[in-house]
Steps between C-alpha positions, in 0.01 A plus 500: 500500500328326236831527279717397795250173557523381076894569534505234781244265306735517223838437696288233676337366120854523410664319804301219449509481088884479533500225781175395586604196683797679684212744617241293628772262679646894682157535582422195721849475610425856686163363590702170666743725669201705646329194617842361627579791693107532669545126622857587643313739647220290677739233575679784715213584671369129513874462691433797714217396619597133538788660763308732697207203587818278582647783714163561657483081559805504676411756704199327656607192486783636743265668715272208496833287642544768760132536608537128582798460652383765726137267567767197610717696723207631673381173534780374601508761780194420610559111495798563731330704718167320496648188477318167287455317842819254434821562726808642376649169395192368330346599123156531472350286229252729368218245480168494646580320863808746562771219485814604636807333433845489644759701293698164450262339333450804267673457183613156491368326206247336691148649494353568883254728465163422405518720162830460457559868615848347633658443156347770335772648275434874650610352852764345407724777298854553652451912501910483603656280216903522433524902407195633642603858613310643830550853538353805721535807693503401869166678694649439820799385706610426864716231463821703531563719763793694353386451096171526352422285189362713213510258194522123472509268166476083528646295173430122509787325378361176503190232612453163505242256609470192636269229353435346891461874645317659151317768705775719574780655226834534708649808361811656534541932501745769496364786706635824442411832691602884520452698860399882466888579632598343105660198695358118327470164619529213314371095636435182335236326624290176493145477534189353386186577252165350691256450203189500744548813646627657201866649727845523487709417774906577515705391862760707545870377447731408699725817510187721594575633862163671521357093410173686303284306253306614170091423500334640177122401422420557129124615420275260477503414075758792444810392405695825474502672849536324841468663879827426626587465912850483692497299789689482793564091522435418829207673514325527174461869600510719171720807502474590125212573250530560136272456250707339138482441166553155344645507149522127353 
């Protein structure tokens, strides 16, 4: 052993006597590639790490969205069952002496209620702008006697609004709907968007025989699902549920 260790003194004695400068500069350039490759390494981790908190962010940051979407429709539920003490065509103005307003004066440009609740921009957000989508399963159907509806899907294909009538978006639809036999239906329709109560209404066309209209009430500050009615026209009698999706 102590042979073997003055052998590699005297390689190393010589090593360095032939080329000191070459040795010295191997030397730290193995130390720099040792260092180099230890920070690769915590930069790896330091990535790592960086991904799973953002994976872990996203995750309750999309739980936190759908804990509170689920607060609003439940309040909304309530709020139509309870009701805010206004009638169907008026908005309640939120404030302190439980204003209610007509649903024509909601919207217009022209501030009514005492806080302003009227113009607030969350009231006033067309939920069925040109190529909104409406789509859903149908929970239940009796407007048909020989088909049964089983799927329906609304596209608006166009708005506009008028500056002397601001509180209402006409809109214009294309209503397409399969039956559980595999049979469809297709209707264009026109309708309205009533920013006060927050609802889509559709008439039906001209070449519908069975003369049924479309109803659909979105959820309170929810944008993305609406609780959708057929009516009978003459009587405002609803023969079709569904609950659908609203994809903007």
């Amino acid at each position: 052993r102590v042979i073997m260790r003055l052998l590699g003194a005297c390689f190393l004695f010589l090593a360095v006597s032939a080329s000191p400068r070459g040795f010295f500069m191997q030397q730290m350039a193995k130390k720099a590639h040792a260092r180099h490759d230890g920070m690769n390494h915590r930069v790896a981790d330091l990535r790592e790490n960086t991904h799973n908190l953002r994976e872990e962010f996203d995750h309750r940051l999309e739980a936190g969205k759908q804990s509170l979407n689920l607060v609003h429709e439940v309040e909304a539920r309530v709020h139509r069952m309870q009701g805010d003490g206004c009638s169907e065509h008026e908005l309640n103005c939120n404030d302190h002496g439980h204003t209610c307003l007509n649903e024509l004066l909601v919207c217009d440009h022209s501030v009514d209620c005492p806080n302003g609740h009227d113009e607030d921009d969350a009231v006033c957000v067309n939920h069925v702008s040109t190529g909104t989508v409406l789509e859903g399963d149908i929970d239940h159907s009796e407007c048909m006697t020989d088909t049964h509806e089983d799927h329906l899907r609304i596209t608006i294909t166009g708005e506009s609004r008028l500056n002397w009538f601001s509180s209402v978006v006409l809109v214009h639809a294309h209503v397409k709907g399969h039956n559980t036999d595999g049979s469809t239906f297709e209707h264009d329709m026109d309708g309205q968007y009533y920013f006060a109560r927050k609802m889509l209404t559709l008439q039906p066309s001209a070449d519908m025989e069975n003369r049924l209209g479309v109803i659909c009430k979105f959820y309170g500050r929810l944008s993305d699902r609406c609780h959708l009615s057929v009516v009978h026209e003459a009587t405002l009698d609803a023969c079709m549920q569904a609950e659908m999706a609203v994809h903007h």
